[in-house]
mmCIF file of the N, C-alpha and C atoms, coordinates in Angstrom:
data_MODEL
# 
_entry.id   MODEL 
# 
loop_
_atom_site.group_PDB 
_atom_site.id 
_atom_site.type_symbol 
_atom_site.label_atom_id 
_atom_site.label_alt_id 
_atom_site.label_comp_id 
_atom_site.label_asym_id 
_atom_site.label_entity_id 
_atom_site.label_seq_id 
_atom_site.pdbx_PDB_ins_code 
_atom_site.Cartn_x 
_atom_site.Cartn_y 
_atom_site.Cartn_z 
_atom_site.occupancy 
_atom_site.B_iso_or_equiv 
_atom_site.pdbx_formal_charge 
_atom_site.auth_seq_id 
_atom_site.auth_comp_id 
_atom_site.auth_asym_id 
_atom_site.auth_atom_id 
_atom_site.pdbx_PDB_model_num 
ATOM 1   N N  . UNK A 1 1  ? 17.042  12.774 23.272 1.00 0.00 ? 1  UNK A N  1 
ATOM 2   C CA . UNK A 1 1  ? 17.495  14.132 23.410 1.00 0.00 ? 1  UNK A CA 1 
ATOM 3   C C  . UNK A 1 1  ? 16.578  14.847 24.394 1.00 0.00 ? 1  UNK A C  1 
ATOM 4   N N  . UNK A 1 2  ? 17.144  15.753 25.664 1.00 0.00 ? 2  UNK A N  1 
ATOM 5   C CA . UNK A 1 2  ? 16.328  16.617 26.209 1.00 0.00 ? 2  UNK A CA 1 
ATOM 6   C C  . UNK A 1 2  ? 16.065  17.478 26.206 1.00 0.00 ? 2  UNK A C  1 
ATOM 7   N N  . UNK A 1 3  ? 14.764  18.187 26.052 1.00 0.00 ? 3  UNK A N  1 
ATOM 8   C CA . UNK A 1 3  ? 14.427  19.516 25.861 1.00 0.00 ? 3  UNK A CA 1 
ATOM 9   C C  . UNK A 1 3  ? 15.529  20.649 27.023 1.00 0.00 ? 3  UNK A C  1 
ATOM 10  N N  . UNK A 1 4  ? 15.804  21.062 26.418 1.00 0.00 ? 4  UNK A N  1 
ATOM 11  C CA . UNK A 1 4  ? 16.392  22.008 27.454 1.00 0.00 ? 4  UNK A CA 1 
ATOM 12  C C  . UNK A 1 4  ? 15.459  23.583 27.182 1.00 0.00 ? 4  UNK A C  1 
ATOM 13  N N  . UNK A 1 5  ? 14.747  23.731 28.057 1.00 0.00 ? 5  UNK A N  1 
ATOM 14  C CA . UNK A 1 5  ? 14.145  25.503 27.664 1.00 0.00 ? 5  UNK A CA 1 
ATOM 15  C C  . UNK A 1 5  ? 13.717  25.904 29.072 1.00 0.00 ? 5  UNK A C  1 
ATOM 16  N N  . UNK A 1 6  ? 13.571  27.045 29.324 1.00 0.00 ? 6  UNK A N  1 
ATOM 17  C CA . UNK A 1 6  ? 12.916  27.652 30.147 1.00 0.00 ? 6  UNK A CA 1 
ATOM 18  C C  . UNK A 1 6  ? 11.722  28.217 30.594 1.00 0.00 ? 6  UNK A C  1 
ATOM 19  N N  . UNK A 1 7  ? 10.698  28.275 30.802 1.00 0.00 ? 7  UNK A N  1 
ATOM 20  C CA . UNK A 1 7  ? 9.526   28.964 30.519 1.00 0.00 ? 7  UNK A CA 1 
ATOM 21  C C  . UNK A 1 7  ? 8.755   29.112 31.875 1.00 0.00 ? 7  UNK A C  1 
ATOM 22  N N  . UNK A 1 8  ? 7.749   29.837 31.773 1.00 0.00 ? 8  UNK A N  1 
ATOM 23  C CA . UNK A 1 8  ? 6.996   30.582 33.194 1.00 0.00 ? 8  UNK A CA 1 
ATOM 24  C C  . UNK A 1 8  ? 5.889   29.793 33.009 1.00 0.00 ? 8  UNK A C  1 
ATOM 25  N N  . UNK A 1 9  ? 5.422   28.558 33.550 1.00 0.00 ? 9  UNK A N  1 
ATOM 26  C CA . UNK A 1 9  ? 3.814   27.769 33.132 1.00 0.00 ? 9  UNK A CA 1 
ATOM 27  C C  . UNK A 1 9  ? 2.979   28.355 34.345 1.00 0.00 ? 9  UNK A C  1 
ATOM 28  N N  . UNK A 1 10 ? 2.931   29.152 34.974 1.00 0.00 ? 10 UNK A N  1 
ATOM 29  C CA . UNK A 1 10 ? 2.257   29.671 36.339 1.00 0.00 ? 10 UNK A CA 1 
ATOM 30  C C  . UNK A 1 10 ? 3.004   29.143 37.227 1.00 0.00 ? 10 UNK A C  1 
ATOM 31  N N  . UNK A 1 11 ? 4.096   28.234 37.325 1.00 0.00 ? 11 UNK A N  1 
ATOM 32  C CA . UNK A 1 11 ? 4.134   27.647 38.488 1.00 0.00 ? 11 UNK A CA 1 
ATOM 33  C C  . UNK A 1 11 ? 5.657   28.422 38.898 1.00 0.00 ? 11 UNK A C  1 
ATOM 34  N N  . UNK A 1 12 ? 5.744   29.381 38.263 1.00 0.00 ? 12 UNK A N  1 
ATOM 35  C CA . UNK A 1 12 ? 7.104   29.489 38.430 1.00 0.00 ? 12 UNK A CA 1 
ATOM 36  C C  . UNK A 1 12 ? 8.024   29.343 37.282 1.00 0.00 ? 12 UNK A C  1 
ATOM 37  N N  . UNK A 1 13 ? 9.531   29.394 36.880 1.00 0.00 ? 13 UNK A N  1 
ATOM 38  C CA . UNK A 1 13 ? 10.247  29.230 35.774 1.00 0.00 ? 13 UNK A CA 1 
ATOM 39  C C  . UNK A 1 13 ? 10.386  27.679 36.190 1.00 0.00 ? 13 UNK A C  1 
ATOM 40  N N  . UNK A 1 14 ? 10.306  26.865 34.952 1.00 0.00 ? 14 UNK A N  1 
ATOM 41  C CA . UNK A 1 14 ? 10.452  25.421 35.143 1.00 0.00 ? 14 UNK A CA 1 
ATOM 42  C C  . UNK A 1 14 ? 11.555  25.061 33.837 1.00 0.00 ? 14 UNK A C  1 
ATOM 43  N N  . UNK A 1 15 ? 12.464  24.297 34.350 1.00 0.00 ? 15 UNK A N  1 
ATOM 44  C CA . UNK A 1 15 ? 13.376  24.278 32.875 1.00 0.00 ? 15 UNK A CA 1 
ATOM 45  C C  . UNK A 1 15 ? 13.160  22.753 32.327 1.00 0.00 ? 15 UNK A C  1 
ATOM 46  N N  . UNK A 1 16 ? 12.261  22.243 31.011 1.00 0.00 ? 16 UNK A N  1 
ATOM 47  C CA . UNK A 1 16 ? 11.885  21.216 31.053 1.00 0.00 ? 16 UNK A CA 1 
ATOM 48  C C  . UNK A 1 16 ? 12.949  19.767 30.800 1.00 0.00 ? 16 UNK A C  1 
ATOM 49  N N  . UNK A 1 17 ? 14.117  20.384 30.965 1.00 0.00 ? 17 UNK A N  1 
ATOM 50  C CA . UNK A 1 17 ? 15.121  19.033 31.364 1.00 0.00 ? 17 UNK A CA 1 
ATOM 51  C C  . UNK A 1 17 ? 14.839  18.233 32.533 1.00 0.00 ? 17 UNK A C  1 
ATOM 52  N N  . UNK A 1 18 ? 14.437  19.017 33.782 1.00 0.00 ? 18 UNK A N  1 
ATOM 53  C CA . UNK A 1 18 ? 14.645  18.753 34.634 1.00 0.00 ? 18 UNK A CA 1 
ATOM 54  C C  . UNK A 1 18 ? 13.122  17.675 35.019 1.00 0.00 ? 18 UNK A C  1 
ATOM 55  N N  . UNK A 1 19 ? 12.005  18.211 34.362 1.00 0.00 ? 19 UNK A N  1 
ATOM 56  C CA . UNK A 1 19 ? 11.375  17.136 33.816 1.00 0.00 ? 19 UNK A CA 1 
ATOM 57  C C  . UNK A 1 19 ? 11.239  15.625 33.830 1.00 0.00 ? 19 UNK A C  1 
ATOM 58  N N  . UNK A 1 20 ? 11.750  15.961 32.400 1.00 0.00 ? 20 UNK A N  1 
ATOM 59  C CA . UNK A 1 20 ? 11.769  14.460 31.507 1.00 0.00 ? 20 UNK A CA 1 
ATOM 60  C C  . UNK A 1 20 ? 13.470  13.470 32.013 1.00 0.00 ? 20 UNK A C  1 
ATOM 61  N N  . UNK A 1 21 ? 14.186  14.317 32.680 1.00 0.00 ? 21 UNK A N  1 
ATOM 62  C CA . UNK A 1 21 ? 15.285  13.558 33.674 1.00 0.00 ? 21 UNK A CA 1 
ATOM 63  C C  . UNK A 1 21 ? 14.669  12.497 34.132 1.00 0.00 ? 21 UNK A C  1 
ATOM 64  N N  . UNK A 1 22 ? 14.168  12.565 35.195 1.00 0.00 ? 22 UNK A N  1 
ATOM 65  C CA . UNK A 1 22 ? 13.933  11.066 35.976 1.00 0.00 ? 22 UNK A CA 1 
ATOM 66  C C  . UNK A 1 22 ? 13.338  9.959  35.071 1.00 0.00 ? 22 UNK A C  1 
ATOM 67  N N  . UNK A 1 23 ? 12.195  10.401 33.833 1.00 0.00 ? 23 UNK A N  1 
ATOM 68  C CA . UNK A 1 23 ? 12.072  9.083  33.296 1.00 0.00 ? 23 UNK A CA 1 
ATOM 69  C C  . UNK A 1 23 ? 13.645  8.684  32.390 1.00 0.00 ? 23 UNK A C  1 
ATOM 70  N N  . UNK A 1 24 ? 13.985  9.441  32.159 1.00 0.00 ? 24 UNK A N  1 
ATOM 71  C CA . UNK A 1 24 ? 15.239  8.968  31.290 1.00 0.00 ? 24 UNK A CA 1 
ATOM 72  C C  . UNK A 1 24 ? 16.137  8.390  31.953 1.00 0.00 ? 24 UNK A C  1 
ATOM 73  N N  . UNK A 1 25 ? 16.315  8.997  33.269 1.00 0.00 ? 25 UNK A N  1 
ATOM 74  C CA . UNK A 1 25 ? 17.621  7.647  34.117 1.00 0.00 ? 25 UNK A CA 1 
ATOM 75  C C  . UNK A 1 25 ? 16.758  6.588  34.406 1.00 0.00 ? 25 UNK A C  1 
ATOM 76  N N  . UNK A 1 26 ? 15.701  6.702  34.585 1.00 0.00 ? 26 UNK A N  1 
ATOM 77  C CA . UNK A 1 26 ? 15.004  4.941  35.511 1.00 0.00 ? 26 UNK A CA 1 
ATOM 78  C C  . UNK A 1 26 ? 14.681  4.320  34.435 1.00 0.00 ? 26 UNK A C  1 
ATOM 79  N N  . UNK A 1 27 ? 14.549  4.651  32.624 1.00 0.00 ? 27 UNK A N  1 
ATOM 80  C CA . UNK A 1 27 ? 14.515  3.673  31.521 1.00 0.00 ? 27 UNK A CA 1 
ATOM 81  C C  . UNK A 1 27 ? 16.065  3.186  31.627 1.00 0.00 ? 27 UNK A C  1 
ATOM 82  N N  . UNK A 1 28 ? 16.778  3.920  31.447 1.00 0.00 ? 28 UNK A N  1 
ATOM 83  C CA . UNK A 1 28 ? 18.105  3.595  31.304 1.00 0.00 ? 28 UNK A CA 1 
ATOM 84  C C  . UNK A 1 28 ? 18.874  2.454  32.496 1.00 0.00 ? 28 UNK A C  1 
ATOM 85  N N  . UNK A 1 29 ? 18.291  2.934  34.042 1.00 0.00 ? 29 UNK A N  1 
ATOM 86  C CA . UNK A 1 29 ? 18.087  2.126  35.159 1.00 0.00 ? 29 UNK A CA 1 
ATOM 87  C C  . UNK A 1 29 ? 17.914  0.302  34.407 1.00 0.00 ? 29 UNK A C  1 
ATOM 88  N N  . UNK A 1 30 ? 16.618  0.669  33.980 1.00 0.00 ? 30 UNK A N  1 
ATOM 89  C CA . UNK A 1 30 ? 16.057  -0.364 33.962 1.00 0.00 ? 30 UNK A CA 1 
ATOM 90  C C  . UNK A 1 30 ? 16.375  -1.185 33.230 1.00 0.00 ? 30 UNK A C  1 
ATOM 91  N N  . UNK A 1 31 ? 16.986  -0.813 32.020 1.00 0.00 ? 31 UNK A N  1 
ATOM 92  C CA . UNK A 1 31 ? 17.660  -1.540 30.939 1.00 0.00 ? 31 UNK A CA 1 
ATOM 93  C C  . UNK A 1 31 ? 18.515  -2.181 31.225 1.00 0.00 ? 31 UNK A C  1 
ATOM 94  N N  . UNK A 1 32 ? 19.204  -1.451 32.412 1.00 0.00 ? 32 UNK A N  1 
ATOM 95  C CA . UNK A 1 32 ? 20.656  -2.042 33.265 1.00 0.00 ? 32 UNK A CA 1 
ATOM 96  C C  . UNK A 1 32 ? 20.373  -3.135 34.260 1.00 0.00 ? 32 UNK A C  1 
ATOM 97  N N  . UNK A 1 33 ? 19.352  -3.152 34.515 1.00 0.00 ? 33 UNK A N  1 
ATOM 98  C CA . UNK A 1 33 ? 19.087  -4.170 36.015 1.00 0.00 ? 33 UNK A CA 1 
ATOM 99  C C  . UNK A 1 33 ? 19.062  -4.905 36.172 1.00 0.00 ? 33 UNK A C  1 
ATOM 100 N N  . UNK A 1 34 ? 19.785  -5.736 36.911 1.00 0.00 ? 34 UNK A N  1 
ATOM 101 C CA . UNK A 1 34 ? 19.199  -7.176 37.552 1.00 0.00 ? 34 UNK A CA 1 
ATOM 102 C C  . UNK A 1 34 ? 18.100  -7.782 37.554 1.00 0.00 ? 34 UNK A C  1 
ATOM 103 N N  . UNK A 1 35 ? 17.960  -8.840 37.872 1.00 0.00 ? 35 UNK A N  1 
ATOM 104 C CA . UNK A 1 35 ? 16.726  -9.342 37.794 1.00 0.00 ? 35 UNK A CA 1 
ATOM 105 C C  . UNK A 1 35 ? 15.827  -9.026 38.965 1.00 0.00 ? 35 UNK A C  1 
ATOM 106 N N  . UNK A 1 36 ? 16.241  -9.148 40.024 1.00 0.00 ? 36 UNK A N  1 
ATOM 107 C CA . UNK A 1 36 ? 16.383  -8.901 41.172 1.00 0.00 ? 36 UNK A CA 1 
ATOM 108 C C  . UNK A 1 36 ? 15.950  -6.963 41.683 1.00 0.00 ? 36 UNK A C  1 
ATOM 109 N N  . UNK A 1 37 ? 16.066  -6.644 40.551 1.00 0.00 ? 37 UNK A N  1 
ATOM 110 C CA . UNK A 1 37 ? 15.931  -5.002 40.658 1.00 0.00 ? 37 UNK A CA 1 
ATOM 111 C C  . UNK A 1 37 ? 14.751  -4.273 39.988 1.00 0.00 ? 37 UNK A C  1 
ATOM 112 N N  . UNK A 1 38 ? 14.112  -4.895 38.614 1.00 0.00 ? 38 UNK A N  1 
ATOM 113 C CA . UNK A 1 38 ? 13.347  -4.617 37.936 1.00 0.00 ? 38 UNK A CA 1 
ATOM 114 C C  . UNK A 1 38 ? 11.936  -4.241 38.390 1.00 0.00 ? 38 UNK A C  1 
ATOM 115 N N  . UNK A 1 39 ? 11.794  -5.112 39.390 1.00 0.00 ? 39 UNK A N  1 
ATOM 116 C CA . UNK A 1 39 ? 9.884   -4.563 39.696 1.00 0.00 ? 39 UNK A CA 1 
ATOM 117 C C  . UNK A 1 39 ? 9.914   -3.351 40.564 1.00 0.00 ? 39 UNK A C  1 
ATOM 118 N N  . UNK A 1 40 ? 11.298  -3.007 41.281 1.00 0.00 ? 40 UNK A N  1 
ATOM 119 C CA . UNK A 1 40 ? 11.160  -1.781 41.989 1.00 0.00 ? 40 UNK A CA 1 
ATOM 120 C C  . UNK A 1 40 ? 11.431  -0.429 41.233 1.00 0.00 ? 40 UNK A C  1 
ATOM 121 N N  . UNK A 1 41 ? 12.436  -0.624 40.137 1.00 0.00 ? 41 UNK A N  1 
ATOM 122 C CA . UNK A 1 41 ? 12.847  0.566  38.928 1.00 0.00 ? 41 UNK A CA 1 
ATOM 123 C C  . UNK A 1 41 ? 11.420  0.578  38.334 1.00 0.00 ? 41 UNK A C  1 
ATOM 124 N N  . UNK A 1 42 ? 10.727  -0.464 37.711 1.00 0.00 ? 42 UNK A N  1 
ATOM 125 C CA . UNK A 1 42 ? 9.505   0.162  36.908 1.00 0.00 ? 42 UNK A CA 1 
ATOM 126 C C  . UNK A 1 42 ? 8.671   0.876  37.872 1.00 0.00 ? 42 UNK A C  1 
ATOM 127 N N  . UNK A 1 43 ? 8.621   0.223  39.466 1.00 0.00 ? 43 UNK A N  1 
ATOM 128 C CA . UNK A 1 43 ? 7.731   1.033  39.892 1.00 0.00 ? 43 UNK A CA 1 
ATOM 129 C C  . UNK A 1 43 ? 7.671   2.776  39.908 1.00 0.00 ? 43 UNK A C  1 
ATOM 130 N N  . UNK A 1 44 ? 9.234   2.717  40.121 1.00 0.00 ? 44 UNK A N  1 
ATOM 131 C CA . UNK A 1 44 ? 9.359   3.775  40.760 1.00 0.00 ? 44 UNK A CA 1 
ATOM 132 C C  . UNK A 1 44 ? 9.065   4.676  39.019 1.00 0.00 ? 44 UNK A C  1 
ATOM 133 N N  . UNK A 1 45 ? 9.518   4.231  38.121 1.00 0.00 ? 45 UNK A N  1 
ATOM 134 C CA . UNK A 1 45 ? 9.410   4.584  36.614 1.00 0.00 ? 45 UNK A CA 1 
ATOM 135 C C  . UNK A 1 45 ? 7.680   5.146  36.527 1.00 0.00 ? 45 UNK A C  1 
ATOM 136 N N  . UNK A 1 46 ? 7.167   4.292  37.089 1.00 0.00 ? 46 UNK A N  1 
ATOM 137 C CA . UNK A 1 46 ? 5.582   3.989  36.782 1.00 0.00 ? 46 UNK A CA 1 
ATOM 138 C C  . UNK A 1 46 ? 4.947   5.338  37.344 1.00 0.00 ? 46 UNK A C  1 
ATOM 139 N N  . UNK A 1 47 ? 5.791   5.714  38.494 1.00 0.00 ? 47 UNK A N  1 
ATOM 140 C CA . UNK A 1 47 ? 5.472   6.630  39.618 1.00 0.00 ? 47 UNK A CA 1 
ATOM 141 C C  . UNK A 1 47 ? 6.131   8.588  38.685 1.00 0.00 ? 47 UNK A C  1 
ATOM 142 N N  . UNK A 1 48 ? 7.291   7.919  37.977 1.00 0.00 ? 48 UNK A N  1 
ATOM 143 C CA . UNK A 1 48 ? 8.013   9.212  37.286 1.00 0.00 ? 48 UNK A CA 1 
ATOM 144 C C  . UNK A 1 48 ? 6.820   9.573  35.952 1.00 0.00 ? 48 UNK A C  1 
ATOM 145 N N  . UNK A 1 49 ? 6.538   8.427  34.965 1.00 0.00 ? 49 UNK A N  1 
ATOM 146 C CA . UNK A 1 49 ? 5.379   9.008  34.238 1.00 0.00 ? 49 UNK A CA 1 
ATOM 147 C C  . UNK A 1 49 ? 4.175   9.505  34.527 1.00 0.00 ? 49 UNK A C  1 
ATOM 148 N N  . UNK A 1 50 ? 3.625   9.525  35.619 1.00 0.00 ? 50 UNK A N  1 
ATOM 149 C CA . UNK A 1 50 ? 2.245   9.617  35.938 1.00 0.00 ? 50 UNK A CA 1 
ATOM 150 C C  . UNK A 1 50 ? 2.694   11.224 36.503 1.00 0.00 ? 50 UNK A C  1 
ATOM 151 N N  . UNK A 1 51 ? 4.148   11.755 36.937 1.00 0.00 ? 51 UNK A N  1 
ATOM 152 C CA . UNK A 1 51 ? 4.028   12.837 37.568 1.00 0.00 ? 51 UNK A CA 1 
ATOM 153 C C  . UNK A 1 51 ? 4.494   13.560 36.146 1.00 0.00 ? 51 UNK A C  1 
ATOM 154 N N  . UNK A 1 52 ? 4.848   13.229 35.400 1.00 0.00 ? 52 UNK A N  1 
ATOM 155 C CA . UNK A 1 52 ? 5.457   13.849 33.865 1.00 0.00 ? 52 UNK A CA 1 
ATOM 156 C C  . UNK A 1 52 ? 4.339   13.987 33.001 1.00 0.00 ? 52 UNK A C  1 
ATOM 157 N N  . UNK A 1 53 ? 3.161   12.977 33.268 1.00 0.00 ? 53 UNK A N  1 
ATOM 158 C CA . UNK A 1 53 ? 1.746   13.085 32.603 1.00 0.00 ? 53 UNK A CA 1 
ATOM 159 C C  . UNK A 1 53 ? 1.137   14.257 33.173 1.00 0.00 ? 53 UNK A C  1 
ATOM 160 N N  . UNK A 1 54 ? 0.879   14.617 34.775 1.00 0.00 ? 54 UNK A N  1 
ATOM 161 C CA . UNK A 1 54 ? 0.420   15.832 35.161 1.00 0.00 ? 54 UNK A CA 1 
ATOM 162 C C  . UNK A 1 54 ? 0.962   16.880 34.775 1.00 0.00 ? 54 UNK A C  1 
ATOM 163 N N  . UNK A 1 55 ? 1.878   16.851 34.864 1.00 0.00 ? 55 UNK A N  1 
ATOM 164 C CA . UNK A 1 55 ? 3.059   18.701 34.163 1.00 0.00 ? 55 UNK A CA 1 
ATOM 165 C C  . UNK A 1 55 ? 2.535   18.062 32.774 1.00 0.00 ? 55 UNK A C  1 
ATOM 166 N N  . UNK A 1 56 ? 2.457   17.489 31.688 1.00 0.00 ? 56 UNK A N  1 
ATOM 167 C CA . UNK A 1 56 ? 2.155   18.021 30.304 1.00 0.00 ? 56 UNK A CA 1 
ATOM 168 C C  . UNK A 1 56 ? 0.773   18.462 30.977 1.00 0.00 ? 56 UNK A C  1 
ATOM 169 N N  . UNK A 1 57 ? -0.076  17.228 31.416 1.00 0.00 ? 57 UNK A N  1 
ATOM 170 C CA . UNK A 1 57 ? -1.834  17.774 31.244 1.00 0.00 ? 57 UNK A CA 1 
ATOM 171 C C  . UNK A 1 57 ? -1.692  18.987 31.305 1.00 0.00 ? 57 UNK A C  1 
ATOM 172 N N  . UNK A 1 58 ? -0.917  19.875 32.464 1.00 0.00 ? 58 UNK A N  1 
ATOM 173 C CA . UNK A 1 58 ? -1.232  21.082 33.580 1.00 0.00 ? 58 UNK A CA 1 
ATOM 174 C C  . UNK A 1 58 ? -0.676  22.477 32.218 1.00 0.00 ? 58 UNK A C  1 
ATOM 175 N N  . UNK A 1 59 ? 0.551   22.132 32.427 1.00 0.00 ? 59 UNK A N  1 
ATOM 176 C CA . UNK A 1 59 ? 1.329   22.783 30.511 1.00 0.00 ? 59 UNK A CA 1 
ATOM 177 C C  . UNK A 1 59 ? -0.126  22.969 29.805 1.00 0.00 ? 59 UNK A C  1 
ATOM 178 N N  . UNK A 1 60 ? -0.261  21.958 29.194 1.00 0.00 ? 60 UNK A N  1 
ATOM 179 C CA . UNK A 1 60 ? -1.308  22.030 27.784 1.00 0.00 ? 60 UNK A CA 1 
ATOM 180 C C  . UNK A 1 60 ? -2.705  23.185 28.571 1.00 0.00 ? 60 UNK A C  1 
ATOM 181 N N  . UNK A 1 61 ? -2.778  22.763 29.968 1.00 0.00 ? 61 UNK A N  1 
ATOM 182 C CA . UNK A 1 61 ? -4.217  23.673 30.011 1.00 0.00 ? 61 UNK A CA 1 
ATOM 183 C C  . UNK A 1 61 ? -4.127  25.018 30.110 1.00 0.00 ? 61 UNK A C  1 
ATOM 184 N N  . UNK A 1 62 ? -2.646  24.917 30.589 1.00 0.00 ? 62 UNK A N  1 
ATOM 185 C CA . UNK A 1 62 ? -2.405  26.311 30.566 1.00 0.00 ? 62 UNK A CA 1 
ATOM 186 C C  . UNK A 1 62 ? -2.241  27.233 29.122 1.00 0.00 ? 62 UNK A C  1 
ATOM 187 N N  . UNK A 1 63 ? -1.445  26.649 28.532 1.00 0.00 ? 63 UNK A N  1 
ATOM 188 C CA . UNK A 1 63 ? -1.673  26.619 27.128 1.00 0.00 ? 63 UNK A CA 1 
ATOM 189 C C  . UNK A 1 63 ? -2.649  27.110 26.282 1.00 0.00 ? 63 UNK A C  1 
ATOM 190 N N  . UNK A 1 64 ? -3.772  26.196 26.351 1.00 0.00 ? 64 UNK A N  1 
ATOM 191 C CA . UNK A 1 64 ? -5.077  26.388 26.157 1.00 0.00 ? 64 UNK A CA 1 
ATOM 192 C C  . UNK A 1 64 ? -5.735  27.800 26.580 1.00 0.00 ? 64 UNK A C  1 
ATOM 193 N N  . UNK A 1 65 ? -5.648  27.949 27.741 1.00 0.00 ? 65 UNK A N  1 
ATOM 194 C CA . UNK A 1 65 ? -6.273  28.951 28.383 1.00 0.00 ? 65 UNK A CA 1 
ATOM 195 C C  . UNK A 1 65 ? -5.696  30.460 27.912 1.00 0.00 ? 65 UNK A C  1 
ATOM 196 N N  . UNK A 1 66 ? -4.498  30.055 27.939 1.00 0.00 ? 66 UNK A N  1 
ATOM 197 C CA . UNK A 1 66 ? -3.826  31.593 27.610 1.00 0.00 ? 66 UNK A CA 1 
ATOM 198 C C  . UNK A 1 66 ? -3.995  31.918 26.173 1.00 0.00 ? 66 UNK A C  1 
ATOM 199 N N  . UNK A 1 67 ? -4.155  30.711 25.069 1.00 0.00 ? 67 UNK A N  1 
ATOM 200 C CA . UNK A 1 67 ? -4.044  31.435 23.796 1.00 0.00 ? 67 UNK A CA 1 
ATOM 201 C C  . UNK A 1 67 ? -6.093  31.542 23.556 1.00 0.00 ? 67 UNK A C  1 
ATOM 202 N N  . UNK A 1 68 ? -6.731  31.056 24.312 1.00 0.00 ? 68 UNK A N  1 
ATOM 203 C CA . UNK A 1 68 ? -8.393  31.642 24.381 1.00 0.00 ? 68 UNK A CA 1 
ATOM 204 C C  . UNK A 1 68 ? -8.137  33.226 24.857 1.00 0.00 ? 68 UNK A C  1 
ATOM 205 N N  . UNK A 1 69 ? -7.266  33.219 25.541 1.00 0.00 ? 69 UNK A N  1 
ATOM 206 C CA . UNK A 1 69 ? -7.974  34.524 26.170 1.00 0.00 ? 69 UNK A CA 1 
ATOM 207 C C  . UNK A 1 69 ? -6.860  35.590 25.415 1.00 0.00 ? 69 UNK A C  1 
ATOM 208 N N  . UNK A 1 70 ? -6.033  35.105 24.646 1.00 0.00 ? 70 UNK A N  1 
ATOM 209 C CA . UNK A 1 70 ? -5.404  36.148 23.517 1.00 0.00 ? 70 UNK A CA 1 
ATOM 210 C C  . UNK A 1 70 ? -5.510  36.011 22.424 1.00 0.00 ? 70 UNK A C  1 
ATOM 211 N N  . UNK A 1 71 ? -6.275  34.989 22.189 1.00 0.00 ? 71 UNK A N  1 
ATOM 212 C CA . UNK A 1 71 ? -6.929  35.098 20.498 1.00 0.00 ? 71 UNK A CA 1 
ATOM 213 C C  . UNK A 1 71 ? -8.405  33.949 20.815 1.00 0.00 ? 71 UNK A C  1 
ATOM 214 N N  . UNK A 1 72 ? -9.408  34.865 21.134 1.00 0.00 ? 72 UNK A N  1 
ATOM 215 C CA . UNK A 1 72 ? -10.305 34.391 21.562 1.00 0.00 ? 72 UNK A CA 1 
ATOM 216 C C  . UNK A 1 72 ? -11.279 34.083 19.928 1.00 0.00 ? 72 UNK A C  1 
ATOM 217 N N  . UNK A 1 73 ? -11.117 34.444 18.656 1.00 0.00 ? 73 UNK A N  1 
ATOM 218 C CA . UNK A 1 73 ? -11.668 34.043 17.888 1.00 0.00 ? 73 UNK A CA 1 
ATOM 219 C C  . UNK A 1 73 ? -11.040 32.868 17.063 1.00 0.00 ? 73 UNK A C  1 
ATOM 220 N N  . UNK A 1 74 ? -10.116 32.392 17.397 1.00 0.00 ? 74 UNK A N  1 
ATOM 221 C CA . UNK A 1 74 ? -9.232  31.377 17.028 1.00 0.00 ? 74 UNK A CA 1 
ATOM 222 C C  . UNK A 1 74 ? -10.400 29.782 17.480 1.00 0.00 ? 74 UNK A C  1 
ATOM 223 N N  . UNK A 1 75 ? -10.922 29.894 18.451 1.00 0.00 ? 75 UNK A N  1 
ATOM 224 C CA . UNK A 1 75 ? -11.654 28.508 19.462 1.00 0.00 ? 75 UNK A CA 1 
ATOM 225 C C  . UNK A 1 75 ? -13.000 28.804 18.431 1.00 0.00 ? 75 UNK A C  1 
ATOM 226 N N  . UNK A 1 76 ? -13.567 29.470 18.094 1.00 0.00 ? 76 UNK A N  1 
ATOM 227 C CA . UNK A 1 76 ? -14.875 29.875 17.421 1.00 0.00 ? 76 UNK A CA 1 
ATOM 228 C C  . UNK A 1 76 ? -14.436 29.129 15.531 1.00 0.00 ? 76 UNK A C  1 
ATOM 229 N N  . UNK A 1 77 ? -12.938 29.480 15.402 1.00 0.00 ? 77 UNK A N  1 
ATOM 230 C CA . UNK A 1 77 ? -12.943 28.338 13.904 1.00 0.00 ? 77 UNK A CA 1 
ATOM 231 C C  . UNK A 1 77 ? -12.361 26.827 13.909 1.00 0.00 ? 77 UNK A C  1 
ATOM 232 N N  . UNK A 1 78 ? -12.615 26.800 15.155 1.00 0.00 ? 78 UNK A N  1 
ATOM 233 C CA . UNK A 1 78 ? -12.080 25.150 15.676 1.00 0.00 ? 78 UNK A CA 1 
ATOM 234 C C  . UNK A 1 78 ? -13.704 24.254 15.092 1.00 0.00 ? 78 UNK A C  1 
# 
C-alpha cells in the first residue's frame, strides 16, 4: 500500500507516493524479469533505495529538528 500524503519537509510540498513509486515498480519489474534482465532492474532498484534512504534520513532530521525547537524539554527526558 502507498502512502499517499502531502507535506512541506523544507524542500517544498512532496507527496510521499511519488516516493516509494519507483521502488515498487522495479520490485515488481523484477519479479517479472527475464533472466537476461535482472542484474540491470536490481541495479537500477539498488540505485531507487539508496535515493528513498536519503529522503527518510533528510525527513527524520528534519523531524528531529523541528520538534527540538518546539518542545525543547521533550530531548532533556530522552
Amino acid at each position: 500500500m502507498s502512502i499517499v500524503a502531502a507535506k512541506n519537509y523544507g524542500m517544498g510540498i512532496v507527496e510521499l507516493a511519488e516516493i516509494d513509486e519507483p521502488v515498487r515498480a522495479l520490485c515488481a519489474k523484477a519479479a517479472n524479469a527475464r533472466e537476461g534482465e535482472v542484474e540491470e532492474i536490481l541495479a537500477k532498484l539498488r540505485e531507487a533505495l539508496k535515493e528513498h534512504a536519503r529522503f527518510v534520513r533528510l525527513m527524520a532530521g528534519q523531524t528531529l529538528t523541528r520538534m527540538n525547537r518546539e518542545h525543547p524539554a521533550s530531548r532533556d527526558a530522552a
